[in-house]
KEKE-3310 file (N, C-alpha, C; in steps of 0.2 Angstrom, whole numbers, plus 5000, padded with zeros to 4 digits):
npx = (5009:5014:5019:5031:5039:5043:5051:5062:5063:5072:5083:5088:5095:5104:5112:5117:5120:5133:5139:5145:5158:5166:5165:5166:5179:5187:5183:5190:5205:5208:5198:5197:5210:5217:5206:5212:5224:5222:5218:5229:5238:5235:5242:5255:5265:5268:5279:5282:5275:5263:5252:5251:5240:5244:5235:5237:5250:5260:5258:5262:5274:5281:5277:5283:5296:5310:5317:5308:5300:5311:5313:5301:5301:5314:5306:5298:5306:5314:5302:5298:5312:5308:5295:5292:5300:5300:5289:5288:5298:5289:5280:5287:5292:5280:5273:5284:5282:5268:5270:5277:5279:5270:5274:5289:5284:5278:5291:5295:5288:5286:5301:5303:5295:5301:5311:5299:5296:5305:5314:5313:5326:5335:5339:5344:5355:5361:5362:5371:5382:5385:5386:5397:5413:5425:5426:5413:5402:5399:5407:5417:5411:5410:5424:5428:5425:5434:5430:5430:5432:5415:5407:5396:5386:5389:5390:5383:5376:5373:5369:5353:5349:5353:5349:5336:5337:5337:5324:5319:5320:5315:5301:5299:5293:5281:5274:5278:5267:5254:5252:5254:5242:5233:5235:5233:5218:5212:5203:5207:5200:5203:5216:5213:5205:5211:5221:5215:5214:5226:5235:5246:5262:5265:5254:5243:5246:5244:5232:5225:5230:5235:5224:5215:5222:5220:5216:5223:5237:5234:5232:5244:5251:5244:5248:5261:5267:5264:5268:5282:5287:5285:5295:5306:5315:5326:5332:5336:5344:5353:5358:5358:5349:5358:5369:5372:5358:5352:5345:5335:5321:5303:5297:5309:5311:5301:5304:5315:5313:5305:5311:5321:5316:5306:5294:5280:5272:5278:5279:5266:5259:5269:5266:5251:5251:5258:5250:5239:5248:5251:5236:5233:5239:5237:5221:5227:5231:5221:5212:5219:5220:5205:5195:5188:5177:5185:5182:5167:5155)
npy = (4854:4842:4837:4849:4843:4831:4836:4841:4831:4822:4831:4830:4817:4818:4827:4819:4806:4815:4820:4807:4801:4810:4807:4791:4792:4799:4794:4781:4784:4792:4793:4778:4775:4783:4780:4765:4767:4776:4763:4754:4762:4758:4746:4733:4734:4725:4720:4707:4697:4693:4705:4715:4721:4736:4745:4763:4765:4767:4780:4786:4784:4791:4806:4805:4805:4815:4817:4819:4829:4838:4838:4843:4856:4862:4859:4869:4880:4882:4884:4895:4901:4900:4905:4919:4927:4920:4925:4939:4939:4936:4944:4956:4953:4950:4962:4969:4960:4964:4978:4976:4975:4964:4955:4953:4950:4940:4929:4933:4924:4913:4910:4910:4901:4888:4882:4877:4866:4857:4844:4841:4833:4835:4848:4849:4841:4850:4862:4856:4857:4869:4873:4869:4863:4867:4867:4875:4885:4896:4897:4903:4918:4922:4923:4935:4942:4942:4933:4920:4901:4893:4880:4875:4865:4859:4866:4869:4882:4887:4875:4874:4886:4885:4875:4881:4889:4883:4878:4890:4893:4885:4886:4899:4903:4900:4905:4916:4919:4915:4926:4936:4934:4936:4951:4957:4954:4963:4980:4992:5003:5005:5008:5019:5029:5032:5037:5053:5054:5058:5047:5041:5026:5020:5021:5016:5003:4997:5000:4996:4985:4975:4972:4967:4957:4946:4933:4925:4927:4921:4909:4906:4906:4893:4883:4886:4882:4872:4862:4865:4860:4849:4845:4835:4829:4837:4839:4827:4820:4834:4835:4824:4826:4829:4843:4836:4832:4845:4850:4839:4838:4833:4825:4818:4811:4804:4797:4790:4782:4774:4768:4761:4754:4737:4737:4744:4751:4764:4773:4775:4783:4794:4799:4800:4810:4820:4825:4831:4842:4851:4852:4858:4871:4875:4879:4888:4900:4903:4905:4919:4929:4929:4923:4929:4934:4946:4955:4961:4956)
npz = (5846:5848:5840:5841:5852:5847:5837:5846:5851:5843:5841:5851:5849:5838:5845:5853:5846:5841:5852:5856:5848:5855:5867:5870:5865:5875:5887:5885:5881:5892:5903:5911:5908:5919:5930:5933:5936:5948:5955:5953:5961:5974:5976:5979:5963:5949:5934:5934:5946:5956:5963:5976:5990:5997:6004:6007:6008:5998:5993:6007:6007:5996:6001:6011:6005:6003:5991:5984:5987:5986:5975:5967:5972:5965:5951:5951:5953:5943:5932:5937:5933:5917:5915:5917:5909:5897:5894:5891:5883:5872:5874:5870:5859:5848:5848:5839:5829:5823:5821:5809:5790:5779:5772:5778:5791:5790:5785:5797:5806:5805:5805:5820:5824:5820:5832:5838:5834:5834:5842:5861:5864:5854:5856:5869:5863:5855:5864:5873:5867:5865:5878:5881:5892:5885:5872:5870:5864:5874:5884:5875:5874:5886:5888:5881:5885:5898:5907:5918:5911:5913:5923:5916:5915:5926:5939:5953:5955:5942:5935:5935:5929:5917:5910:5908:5898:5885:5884:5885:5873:5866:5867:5866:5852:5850:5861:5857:5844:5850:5858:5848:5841:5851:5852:5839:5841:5847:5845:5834:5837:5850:5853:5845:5852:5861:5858:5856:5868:5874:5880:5881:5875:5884:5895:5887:5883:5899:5900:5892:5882:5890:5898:5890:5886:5896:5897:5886:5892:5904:5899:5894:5903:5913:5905:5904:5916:5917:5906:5910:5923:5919:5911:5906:5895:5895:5907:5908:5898:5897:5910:5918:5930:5938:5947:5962:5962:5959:5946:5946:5942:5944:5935:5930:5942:5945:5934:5934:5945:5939:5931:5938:5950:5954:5958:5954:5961:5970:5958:5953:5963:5963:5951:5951:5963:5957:5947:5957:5960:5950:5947:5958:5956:5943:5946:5957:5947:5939:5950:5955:5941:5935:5923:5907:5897:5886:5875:5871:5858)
capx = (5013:5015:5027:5038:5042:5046:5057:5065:5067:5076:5086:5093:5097:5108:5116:5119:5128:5139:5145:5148:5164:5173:5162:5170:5187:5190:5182:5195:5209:5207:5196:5198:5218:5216:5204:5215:5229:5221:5218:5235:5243:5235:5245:5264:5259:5275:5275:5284:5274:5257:5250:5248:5233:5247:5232:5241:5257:5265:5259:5265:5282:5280:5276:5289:5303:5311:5318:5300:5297:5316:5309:5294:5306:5317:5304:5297:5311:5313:5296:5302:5316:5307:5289:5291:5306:5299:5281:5290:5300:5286:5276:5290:5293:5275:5273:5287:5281:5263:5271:5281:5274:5265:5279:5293:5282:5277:5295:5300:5285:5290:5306:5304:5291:5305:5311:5294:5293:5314:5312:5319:5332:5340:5340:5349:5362:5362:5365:5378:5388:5386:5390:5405:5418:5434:5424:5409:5400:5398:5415:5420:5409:5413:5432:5430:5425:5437:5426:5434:5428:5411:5405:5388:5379:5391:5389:5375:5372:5371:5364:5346:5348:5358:5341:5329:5340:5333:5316:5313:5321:5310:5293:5296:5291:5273:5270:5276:5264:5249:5252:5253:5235:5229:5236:5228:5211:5213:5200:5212:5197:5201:5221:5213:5200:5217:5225:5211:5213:5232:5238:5256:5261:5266:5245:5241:5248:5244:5224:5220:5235:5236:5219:5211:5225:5221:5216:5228:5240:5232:5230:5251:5253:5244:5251:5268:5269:5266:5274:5290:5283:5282:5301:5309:5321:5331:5336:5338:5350:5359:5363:5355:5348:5363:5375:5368:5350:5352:5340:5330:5313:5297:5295:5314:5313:5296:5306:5321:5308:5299:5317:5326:5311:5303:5287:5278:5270:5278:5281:5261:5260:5271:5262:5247:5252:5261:5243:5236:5251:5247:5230:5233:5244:5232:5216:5229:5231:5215:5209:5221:5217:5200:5195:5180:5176:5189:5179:5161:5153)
capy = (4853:4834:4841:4851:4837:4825:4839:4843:4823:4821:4836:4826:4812:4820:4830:4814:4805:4822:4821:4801:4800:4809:4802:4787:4793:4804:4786:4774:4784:4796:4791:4771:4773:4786:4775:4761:4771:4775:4756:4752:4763:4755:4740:4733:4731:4723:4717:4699:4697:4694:4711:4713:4726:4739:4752:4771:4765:4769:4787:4788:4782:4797:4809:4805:4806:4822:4818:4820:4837:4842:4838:4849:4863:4861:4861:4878:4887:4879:4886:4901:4903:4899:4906:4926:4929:4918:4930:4945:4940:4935:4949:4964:4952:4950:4970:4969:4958:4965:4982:4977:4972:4957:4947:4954:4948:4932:4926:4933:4922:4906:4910:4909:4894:4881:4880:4873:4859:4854:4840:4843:4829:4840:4854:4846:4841:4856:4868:4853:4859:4878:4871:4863:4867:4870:4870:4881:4894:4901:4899:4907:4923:4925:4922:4938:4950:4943:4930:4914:4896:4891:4872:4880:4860:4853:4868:4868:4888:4886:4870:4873:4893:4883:4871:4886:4895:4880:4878:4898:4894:4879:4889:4906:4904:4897:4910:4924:4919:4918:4934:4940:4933:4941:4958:4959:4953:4972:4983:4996:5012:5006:5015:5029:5033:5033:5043:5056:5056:5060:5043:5040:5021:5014:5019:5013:4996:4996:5000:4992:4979:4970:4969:4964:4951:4944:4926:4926:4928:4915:4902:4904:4904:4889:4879:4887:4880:4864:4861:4868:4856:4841:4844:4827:4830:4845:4837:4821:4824:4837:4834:4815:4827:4835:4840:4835:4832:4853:4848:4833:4837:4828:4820:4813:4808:4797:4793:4787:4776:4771:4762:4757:4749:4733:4737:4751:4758:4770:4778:4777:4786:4798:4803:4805:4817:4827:4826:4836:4848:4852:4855:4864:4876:4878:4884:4896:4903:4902:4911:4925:4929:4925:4922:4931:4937:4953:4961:4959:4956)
capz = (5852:5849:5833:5844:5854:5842:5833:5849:5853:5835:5840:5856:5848:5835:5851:5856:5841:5840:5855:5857:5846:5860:5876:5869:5865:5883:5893:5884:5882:5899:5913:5909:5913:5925:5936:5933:5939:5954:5956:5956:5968:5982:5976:5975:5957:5946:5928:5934:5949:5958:5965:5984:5992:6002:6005:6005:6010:5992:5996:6012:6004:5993:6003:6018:6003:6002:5986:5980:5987:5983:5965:5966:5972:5959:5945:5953:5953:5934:5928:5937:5926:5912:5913:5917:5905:5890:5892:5890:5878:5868:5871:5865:5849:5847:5847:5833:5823:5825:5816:5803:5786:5779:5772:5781:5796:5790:5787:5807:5809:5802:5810:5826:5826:5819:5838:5843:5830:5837:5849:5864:5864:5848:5858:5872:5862:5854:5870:5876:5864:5865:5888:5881:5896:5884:5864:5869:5863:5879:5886:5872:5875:5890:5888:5875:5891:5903:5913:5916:5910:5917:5921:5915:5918:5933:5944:5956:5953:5937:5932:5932:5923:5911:5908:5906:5893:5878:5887:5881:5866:5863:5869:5864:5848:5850:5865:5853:5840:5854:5860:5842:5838:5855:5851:5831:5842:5849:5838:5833:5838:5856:5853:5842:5856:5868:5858:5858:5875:5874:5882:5879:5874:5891:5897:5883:5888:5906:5902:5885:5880:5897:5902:5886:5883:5901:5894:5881:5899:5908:5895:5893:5912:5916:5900:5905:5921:5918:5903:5915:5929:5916:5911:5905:5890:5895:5914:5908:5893:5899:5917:5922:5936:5944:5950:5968:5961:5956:5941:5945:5938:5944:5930:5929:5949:5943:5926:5939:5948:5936:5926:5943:5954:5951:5959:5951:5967:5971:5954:5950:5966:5964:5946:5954:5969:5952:5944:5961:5964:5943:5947:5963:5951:5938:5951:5959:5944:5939:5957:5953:5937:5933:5916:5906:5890:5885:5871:5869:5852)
cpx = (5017:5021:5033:5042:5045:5050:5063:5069:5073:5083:5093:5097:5104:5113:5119:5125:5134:5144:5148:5153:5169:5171:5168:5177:5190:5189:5188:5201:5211:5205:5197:5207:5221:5213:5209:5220:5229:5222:5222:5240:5240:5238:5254:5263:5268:5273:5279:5280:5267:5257:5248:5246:5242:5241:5236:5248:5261:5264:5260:5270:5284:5281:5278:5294:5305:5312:5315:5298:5305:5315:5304:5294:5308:5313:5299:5299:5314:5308:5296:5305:5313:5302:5289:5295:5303:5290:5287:5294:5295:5281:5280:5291:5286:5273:5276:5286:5275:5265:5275:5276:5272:5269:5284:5289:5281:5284:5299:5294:5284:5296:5307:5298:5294:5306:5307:5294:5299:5310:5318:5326:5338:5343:5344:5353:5365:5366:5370:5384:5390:5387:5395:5410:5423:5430:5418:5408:5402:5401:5416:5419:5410:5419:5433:5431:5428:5434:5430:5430:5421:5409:5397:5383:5383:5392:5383:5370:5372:5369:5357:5346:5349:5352:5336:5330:5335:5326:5314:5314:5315:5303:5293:5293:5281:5271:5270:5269:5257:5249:5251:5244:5231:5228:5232:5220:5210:5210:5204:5207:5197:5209:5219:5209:5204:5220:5222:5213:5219:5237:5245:5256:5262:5258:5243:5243:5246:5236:5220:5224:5232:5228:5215:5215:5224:5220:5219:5234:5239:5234:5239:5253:5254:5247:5260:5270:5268:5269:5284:5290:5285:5291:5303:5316:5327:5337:5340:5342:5356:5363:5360:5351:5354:5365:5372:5361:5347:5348:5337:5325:5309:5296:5303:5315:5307:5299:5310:5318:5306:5306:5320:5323:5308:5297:5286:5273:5269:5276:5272:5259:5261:5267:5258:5247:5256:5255:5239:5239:5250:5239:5230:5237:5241:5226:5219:5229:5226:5211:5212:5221:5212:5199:5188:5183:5178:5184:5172:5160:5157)
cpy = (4846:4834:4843:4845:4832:4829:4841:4834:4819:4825:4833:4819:4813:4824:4823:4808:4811:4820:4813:4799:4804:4809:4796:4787:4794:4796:4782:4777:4791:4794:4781:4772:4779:4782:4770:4763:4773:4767:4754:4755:4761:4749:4739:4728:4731:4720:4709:4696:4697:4702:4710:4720:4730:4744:4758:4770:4769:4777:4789:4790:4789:4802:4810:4805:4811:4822:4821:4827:4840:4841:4843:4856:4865:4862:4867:4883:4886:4884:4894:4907:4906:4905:4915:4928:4927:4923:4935:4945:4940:4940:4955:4957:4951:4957:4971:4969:4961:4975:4982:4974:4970:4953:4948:4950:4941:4928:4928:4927:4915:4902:4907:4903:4889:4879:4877:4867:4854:4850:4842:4839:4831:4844:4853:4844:4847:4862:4863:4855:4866:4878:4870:4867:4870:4872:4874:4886:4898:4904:4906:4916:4927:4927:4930:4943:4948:4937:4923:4909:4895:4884:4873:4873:4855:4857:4871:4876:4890:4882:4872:4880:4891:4880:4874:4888:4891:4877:4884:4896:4889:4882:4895:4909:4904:4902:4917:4924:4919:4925:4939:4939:4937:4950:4960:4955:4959:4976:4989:5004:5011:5013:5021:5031:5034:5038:5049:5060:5059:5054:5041:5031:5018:5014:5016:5005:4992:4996:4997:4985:4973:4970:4965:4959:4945:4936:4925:4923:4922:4908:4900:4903:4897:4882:4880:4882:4873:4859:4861:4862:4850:4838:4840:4828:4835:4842:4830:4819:4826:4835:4827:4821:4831:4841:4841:4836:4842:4852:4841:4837:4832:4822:4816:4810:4803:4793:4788:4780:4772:4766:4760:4753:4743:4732:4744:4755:4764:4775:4779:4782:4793:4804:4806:4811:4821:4827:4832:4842:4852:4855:4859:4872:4880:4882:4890:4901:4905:4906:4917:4929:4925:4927:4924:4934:4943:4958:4957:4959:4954)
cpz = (5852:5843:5835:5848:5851:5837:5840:5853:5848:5836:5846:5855:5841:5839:5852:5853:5839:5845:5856:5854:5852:5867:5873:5871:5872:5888:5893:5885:5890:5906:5913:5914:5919:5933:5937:5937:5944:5958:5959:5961:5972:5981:5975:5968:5953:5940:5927:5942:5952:5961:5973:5987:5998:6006:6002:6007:6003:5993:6001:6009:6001:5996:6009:6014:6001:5997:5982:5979:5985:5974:5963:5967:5966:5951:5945:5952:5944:5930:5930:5933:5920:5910:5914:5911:5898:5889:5892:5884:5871:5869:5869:5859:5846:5845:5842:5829:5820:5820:5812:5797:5783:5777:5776:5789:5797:5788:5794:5809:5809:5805:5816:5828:5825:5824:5839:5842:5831:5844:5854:5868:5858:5851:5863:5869:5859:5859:5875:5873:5864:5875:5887:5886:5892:5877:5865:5869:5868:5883:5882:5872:5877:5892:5886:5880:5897:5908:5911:5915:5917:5917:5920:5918:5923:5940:5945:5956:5950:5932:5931:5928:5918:5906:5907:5899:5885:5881:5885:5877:5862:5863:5866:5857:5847:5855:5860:5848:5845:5855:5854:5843:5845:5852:5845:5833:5844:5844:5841:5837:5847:5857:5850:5848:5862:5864:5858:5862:5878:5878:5878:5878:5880:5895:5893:5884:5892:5908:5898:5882:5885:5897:5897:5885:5890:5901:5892:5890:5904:5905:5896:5900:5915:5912:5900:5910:5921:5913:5908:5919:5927:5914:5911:5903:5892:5902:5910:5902:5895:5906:5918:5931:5941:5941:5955:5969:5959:5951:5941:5946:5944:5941:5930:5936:5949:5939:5931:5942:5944:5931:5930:5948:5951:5953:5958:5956:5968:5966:5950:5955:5968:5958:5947:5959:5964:5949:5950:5962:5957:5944:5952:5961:5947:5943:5954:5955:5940:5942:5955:5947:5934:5928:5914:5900:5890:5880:5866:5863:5848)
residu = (UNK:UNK:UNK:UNK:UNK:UNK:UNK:UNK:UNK:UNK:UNK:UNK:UNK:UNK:UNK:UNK:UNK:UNK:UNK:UNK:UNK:UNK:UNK:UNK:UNK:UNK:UNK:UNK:UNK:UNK:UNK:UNK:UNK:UNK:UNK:UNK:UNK:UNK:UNK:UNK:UNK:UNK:UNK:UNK:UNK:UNK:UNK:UNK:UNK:UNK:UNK:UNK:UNK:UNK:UNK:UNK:UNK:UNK:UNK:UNK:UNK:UNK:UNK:UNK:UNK:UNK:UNK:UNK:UNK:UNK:UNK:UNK:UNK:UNK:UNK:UNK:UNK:UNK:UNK:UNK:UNK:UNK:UNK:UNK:UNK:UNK:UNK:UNK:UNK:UNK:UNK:UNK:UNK:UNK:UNK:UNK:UNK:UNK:UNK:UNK:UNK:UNK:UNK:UNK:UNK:UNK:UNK:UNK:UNK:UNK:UNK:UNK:UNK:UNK:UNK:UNK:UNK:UNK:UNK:UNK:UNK:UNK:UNK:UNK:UNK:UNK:UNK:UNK:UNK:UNK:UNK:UNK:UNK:UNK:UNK:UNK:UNK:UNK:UNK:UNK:UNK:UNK:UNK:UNK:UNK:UNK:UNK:UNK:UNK:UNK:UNK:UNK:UNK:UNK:UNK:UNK:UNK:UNK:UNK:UNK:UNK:UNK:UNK:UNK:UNK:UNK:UNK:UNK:UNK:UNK:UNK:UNK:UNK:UNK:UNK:UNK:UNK:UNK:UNK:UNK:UNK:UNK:UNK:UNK:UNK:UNK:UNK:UNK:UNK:UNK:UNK:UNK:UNK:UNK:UNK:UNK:UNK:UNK:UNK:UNK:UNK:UNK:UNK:UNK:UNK:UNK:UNK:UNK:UNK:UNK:UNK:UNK:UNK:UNK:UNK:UNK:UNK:UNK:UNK:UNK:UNK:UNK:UNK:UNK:UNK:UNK:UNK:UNK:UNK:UNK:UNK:UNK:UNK:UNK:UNK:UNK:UNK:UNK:UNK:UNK:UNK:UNK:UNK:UNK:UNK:UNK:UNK:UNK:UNK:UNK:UNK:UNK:UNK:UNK:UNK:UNK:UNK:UNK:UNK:UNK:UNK:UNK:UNK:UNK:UNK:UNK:UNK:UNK:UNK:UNK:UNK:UNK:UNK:UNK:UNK:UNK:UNK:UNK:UNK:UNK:UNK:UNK:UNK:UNK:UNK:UNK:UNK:UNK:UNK:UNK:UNK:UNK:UNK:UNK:UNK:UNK:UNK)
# end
């Protein structure tokens, strides 16, 4: 008896050096500037200045400024754009590549990941020049069928589509390539036992694809949205945020603040109340699609 205990107190002690390299790590670089960060928004906290106790005023401020909620609109209807269209596309090229055959696959797979590793201040200049009103591409595309020049990043109905189109290009590589690895987790005697049964490939889809991929689905959901949410590089690049705030982001109307104000109040403020509406995003999606183990064993 007095053995198992002392093999089971040895056992906790080794639990315990395991896990403290990242107790550590999550304390110092996570809750440490977290807490801290609470701290200071109850202050007009400045980096030439004493600090002075405001309480919740700086979140008032926040949360009486429309620009804020017109920002949170804005990277909505953003992630919108971005987040239905880049899952679809990444699951019909994941189906492709998923039958084609082994090197043929691995360089489409190669392919389409270079995009991710492109930063996205490349890619904005990149698609500044395929916007260009008189030398771009896209004039030029449209020119061919008749359509007259577009100002694709200075008019207000087509600024923010214009800022999705290299946001899919930047992501659809890395959601294709999940979707891939979901799909070959699929043991193949679930489609021979549908075919069997004479299901066609769109039931087959609808009963075995989707539902087993349902994690897979969430994971890019809730990593979708707030990557889209977090948006920096693409507004602030291509447009500065317009035309008439048509793409200010969250994150470029805190970046805004946080390089034009000289008391850092408001903008640690506004970070945090984008830390709750970020988490109020992920549980929704969370609640509605709940998450569980697809395929036992």
């Amino acid at each position: 008896m007095g053995k198992i205990e002392q093999t089971k107190k040895y056992d906790n002690g080794t639990a315990y050096l395991m896990l403290s390299p990242i107790v550590i790590l999550l304390t110092s670089f996570v809750a440490v500037p977290f807490v801290y960060a609470i701290y200071i928004s109850f202050y007009n906290w400045g980096f030439y200045q004493d600090s002075v106790f405001v309480g919740w005023r700086n979140f008032y401020l926040v949360l009486t400024d429309q620009l804020f909620w017109h920002s949170i609109v804005v990277g909505l209807k953003f992630a919108l754009y971005v987040i239905p269209l880049q899952m679809l596309l990444s699951f019909l090229f994941a189906h492709v590549i998923r039958a084609m055959g082994r090197r043929s696959s691995g360089i489409v797979k190669t392919s389409i990941y270079i995009p991710t590793v492109i930063s996205g201040i490349i890619a904005s200049i990149i698609f500044g020049f395929i916007y260009h009103y008189d030398g771009g591409i896209a004039n030029y595309l449209i020119g061919l069928i008749g359509i007259e020049k577009i100002a694709w990043l200075n008019d207000v109905s087509t600024a923010l589509p214009s800022l999705a189109v290299p946001a899919i290009w930047l992501g659809f590589g890395i959601s294709a390539l999940i979707m891939l690895a979901g799909l070959l987790d699929i043991p193949d005697s679930y489609y021979e036992a549908a075919d069997m049964e004479g299901a066609n490939a769109f039931q087959k889809m609808i009963y075995i694809t989707i539902p087993l991929m349902k994690n897979v689905i969430l994971f890019l959901l809730v990593t979708g949205f707030a990557g889209a949410l977090q948006q920096l590089e693409l507004p602030m690049i291509m447009t500065g945020g317009g035309p008439v705030n048509a793409t200010l982001t969250p994150n470029l109307h805190i970046f805004n603040h946080f390089r034009n104000d000289v008391e850092m109040g408001y903008t640690i403020a506004a970070a945090l109340l984008m830390f709750v509406v970020l988490g109020s995003i992920a549980a929704f999606i969370f609640r509605i699609l709940n998450s569980d183990k697809a395929i036992d064993g």
